[in-house]
matplotlib code that plots the C-alpha trace (Angstrom):
import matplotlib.pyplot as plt

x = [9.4, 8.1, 5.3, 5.5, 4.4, 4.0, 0.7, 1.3, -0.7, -2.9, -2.0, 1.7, 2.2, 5.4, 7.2, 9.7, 11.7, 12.2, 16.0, 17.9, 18.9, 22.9, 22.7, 21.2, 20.1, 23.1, 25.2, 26.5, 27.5, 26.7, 29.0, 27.6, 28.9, 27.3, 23.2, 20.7, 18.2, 15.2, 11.9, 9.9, 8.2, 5.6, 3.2, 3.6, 0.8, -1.8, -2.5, -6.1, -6.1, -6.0, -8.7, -11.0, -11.9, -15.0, -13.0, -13.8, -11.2, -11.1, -9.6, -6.2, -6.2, -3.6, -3.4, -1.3, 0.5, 0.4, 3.5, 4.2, 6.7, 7.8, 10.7, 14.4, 14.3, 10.9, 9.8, 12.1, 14.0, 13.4, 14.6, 11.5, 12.1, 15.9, 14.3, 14.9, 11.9, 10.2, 7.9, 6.3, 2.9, 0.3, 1.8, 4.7, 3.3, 4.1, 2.1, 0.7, 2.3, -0.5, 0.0]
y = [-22.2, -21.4, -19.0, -15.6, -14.7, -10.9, -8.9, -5.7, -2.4, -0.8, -0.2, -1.6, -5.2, -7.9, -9.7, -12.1, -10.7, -13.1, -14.2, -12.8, -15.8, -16.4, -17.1, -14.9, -16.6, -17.6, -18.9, -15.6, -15.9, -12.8, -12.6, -11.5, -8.4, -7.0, -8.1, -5.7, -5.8, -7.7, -6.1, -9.2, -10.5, -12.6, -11.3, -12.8, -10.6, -7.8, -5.9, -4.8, -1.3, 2.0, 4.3, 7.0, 10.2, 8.8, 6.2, 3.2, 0.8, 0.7, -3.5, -3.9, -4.7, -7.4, -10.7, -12.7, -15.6, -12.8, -11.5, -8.6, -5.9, -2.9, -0.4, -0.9, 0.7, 0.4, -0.5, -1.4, -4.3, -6.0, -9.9, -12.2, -16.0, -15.4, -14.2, -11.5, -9.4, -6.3, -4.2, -1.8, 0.5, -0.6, 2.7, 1.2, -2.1, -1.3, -3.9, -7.6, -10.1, -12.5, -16.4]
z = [7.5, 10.5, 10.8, 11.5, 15.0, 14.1, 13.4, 11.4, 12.4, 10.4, 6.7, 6.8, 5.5, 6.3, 3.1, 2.7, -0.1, -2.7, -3.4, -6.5, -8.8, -8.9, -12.8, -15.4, -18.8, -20.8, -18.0, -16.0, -12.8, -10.6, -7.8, -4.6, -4.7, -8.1, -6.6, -5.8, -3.7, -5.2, -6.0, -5.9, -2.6, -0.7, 1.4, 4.9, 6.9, 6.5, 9.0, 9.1, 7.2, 7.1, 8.8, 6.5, 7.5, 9.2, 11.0, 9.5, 8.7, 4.6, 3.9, 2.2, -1.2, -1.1, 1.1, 2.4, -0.3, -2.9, -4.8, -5.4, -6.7, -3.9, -4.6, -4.5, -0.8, 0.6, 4.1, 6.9, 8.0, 10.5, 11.7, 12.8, 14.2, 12.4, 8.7, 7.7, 6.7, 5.1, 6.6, 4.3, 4.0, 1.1, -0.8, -1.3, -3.1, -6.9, -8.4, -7.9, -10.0, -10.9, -12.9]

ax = plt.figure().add_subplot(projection="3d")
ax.plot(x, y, z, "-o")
ax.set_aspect("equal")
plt.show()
């Protein structure tokens, strides 16, 4: 894939949401019609953080290559280089899935 020619401002953060499988344990099919949005996703970019009251910039916890869980209708879409993307704030980041 190519890389991502986008930097994200501040405290918002680009993913690449991760596909929905097409069969479900047991041998289901599920037609394209019946899949929801998935909640799992890659980090692509971090932008840099947000500011504190004394104007610092306070780091993001997450970085790029991690996975993560965001809600069914976080962030924005948005089409980079032809992918289509996520951009989201790092209060929308539900949790980190770690190996």
């Amino acid at each position: 894939m190519a890389e991502v020619k986008v930097r994200p401002l501040f405290d918002r953060i680009i993913v690449r949401r991760e596909e929905p499988k097409d069969v479900v344990q047991g041998g289901i099919v599920i037609p394209d019609t019946a899949k929801e949005k998935p909640l799992e996703g890659t980090i692509v970019a971090v932008g840099q953080g947000r500011r504190s009251d004394s104007g610092e910039f306070m780091a993001p916890v997450v970085k790029e290559g991690d996975k993560i869980l965001i809600g069914k209708y976080s962030g924005t879409e948005v089409k980079v280089n032809g992918e289509d993307l996520v951009i989201i704030r790092e209060d929308d980041i539900l949790a980190v899935i770690e190996n």
